[in-house]
C-alpha positions as CSV (number, residue, x, y, z in Angstrom):
1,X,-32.2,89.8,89.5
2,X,-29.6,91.0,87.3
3,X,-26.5,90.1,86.8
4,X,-23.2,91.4,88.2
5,X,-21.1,91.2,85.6
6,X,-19.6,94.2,83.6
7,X,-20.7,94.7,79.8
8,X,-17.0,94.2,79.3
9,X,-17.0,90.3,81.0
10,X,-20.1,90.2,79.1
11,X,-18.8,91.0,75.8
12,X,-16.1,88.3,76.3
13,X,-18.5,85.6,77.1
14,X,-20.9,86.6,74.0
15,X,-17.6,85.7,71.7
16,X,-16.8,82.1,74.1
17,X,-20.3,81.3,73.3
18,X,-20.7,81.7,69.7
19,X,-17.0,80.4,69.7
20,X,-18.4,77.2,71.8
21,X,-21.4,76.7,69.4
22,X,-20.0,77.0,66.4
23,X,-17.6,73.9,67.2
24,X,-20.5,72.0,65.8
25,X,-23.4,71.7,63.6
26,X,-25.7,70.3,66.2
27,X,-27.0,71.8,69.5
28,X,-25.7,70.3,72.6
29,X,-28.2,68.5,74.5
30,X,-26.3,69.2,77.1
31,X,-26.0,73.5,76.6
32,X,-29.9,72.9,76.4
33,X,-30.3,70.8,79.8
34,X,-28.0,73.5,81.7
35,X,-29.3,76.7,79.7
36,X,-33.0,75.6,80.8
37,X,-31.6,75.0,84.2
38,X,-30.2,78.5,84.7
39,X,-33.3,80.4,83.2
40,X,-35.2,78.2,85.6
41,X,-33.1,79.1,88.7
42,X,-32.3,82.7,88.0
43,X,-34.7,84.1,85.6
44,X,-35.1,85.8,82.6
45,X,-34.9,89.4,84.0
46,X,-31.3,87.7,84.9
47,X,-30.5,86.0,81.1
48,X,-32.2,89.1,79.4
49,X,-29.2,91.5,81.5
50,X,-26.8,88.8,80.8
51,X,-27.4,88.8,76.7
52,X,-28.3,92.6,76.8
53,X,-31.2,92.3,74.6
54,X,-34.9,91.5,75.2
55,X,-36.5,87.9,75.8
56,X,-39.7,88.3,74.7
57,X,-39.8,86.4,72.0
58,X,-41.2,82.5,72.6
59,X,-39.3,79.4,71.3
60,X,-41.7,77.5,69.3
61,X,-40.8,73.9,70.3
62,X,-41.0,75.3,74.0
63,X,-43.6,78.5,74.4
64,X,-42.6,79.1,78.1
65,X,-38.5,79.5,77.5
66,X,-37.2,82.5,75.6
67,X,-36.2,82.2,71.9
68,X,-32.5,81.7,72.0
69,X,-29.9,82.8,69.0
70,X,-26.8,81.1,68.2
71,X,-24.1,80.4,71.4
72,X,-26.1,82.3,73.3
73,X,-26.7,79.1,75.4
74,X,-23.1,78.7,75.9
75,X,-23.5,82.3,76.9
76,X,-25.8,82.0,79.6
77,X,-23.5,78.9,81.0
78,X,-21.1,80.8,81.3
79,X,-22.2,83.9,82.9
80,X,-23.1,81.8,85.0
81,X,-20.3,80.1,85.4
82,X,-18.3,83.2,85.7
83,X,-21.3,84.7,89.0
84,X,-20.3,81.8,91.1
85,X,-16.2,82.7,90.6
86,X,-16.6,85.8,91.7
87,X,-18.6,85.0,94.8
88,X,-15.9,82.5,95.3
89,X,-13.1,85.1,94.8
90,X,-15.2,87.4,97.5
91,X,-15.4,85.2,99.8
92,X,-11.8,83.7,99.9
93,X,-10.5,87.4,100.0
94,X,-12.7,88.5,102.8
């Protein structure tokens, strides 16, 4: 699955995100409990299209879950975020 958003919505969310993470030093254990929730549920073929760059590369502390940079995270949260709206916005307009 991909997603369905346009590289410009895309673009947008890369700059939330690395505006979100960079509000603090630390990582948010909750960006991390909702990040690994999404890849889980929609996949990396999904996160790879949503950060338009390639996954392949492990984390080290956990070898199964892509190696993430900076907000992108807060990226994948809202992406998805941003999917649900606009099945919500199709749905109330149909």
């Amino acid at each position: 699955m991909r997603t369905t958003l346009s590289p410009e919505q895309l673009a947008d969310l890369a700059v939330q995100g690395q505006a979100e993470a960079a509000k603090s030093r630390f990582v948010d254990p909750c960006a991390v409990v909702a990040s690994k929730k999404i890849l889980r549920e929609r996949g990396e073929e999904w996160a790879a299209s949503v950060l338009m760059r390639d996954l392949s590369r492990r984390s080290l502390l956990f070898g199964h879950l892509p190696w993430l940079e900076d907000g992108e995270m807060e990226t994948l949260i809202l992406a998805d975020r941003a999917e649900w709206e606009q099945i919500v916005n199709s749905l109330q307009s149909a």
